[in-house]
C-alpha beads as a LAMMPS data file, in Angstrom:
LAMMPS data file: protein, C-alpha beads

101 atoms
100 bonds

1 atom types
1 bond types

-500.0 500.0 xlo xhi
-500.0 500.0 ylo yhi
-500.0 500.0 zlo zhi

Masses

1 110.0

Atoms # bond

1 1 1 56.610 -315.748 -216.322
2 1 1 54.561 -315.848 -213.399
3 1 1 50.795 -315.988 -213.177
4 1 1 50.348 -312.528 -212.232
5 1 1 51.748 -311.735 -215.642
6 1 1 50.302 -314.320 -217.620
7 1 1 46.833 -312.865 -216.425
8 1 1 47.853 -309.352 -217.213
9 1 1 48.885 -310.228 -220.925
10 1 1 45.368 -312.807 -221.103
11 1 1 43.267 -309.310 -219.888
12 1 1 44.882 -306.959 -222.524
13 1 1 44.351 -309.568 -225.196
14 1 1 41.124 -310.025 -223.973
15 1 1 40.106 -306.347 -224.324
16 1 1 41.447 -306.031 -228.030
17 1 1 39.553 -309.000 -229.168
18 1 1 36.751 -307.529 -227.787
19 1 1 36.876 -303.976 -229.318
20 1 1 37.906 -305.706 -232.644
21 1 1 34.736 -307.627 -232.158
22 1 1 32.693 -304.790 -231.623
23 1 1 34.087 -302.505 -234.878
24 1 1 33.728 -305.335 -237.221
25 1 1 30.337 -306.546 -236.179
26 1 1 28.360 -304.603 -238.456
27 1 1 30.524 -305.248 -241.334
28 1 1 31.709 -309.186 -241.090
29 1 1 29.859 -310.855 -238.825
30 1 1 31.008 -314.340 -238.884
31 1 1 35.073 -312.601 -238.176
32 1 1 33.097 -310.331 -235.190
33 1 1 32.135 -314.018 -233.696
34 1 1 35.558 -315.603 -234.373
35 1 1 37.315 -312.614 -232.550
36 1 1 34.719 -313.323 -229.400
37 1 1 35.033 -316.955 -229.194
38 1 1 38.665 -316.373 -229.378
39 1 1 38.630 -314.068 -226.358
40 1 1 36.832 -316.692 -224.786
41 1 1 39.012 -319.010 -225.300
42 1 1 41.894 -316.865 -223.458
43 1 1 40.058 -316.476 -220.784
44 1 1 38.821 -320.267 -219.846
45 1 1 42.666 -321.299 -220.731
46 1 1 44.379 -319.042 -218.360
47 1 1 41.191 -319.427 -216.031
48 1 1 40.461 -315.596 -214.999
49 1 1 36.949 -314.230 -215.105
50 1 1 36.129 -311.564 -217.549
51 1 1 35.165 -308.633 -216.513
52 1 1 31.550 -307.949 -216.288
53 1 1 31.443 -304.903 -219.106
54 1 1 32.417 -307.908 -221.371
55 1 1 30.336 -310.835 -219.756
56 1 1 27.321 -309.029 -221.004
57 1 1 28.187 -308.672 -224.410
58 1 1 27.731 -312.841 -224.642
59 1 1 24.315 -315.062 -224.869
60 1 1 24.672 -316.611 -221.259
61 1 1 22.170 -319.875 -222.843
62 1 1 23.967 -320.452 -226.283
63 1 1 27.380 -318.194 -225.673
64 1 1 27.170 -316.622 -229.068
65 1 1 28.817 -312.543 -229.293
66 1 1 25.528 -310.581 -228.948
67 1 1 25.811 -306.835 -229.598
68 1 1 22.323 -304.450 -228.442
69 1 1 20.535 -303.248 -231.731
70 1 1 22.584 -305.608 -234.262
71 1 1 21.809 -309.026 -232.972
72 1 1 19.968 -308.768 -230.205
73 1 1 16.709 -306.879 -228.601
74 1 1 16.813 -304.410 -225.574
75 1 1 13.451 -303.110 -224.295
76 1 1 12.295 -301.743 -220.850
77 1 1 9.763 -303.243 -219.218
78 1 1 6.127 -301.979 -218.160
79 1 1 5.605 -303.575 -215.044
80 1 1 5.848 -301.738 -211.541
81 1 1 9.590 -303.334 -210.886
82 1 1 11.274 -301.787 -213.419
83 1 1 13.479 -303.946 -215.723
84 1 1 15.631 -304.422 -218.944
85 1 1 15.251 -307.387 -221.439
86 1 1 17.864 -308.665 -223.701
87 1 1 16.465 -310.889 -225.819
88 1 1 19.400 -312.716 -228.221
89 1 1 18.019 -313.020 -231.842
90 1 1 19.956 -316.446 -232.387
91 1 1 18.251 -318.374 -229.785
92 1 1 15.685 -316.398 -227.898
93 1 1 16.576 -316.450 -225.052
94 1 1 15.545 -313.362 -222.495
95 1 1 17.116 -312.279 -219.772
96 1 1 16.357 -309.201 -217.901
97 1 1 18.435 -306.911 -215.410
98 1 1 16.787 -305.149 -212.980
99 1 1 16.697 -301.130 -212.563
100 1 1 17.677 -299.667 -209.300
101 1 1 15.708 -295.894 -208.650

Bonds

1 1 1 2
2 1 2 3
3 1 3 4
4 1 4 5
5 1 5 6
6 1 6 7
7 1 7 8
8 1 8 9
9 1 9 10
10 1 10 11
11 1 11 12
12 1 12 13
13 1 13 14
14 1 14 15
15 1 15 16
16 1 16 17
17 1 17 18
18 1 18 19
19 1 19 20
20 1 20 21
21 1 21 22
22 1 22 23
23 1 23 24
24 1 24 25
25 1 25 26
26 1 26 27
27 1 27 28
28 1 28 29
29 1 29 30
30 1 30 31
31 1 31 32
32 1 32 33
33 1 33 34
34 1 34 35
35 1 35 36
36 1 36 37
37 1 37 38
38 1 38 39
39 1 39 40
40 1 40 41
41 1 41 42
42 1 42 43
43 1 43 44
44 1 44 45
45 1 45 46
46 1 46 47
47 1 47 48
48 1 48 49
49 1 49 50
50 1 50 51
51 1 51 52
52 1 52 53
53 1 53 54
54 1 54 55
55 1 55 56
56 1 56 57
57 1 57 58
58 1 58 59
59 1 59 60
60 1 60 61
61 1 61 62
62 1 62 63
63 1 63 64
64 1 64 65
65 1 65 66
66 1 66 67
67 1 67 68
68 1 68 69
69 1 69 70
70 1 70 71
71 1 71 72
72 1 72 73
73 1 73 74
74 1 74 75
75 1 75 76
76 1 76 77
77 1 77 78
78 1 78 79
79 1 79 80
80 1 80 81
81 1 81 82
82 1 82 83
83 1 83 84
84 1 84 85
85 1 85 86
86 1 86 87
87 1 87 88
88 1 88 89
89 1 89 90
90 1 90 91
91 1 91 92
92 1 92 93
93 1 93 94
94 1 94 95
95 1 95 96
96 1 96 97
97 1 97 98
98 1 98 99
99 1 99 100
100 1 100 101
């Protein structure tokens, strides 16, 4: 097989970790965070960069799979540049992305 390939298969298994993640998060947690980690897994051993849709959905300070409303905090900001914060229950951490108008 050649990498092209390889990277194909790595995506696809990616993306069904992910959405198998993101169904059983609300009813098994702990297999919701074994599903991520094992998508994460893929993608450092075959060395491709996730997309950015699925980037988001991890804790960039402690790497744990966050989901908005179930394990972590999304509010809008009140300042004059307008802003979103993620705040991950686990370890606190904010970090905010910025709204374009």
């Amino acid at each position: 097989m050649n990498k092209k390939n390889v990277e194909m298969i790595a995506i696809e298994r990616i993306e069904i970790l992910i959405n198998s993640a993101l169904r059983e998060i609300n009813d098994n947690e702990k297999l919701s965070q074994s599903y991520a980690n094992m998508a994460l897994k893929i993608a450092m051993r075959v060395r491709i960069r996730m997309p950015y849709t699925i980037r988001q959905l991890f804790c960039r300070k402690c790497k744990e799979f966050i989901v908005p409303g179930v394990n972590s905090r999304v509010r809008i900001g009140r300042t004059r540049v307008k802003c979103i914060r993620i705040t991950c229950t686990k370890c606190n951490h904010v970090y905010r992305k910025l709204i374009s108008m």
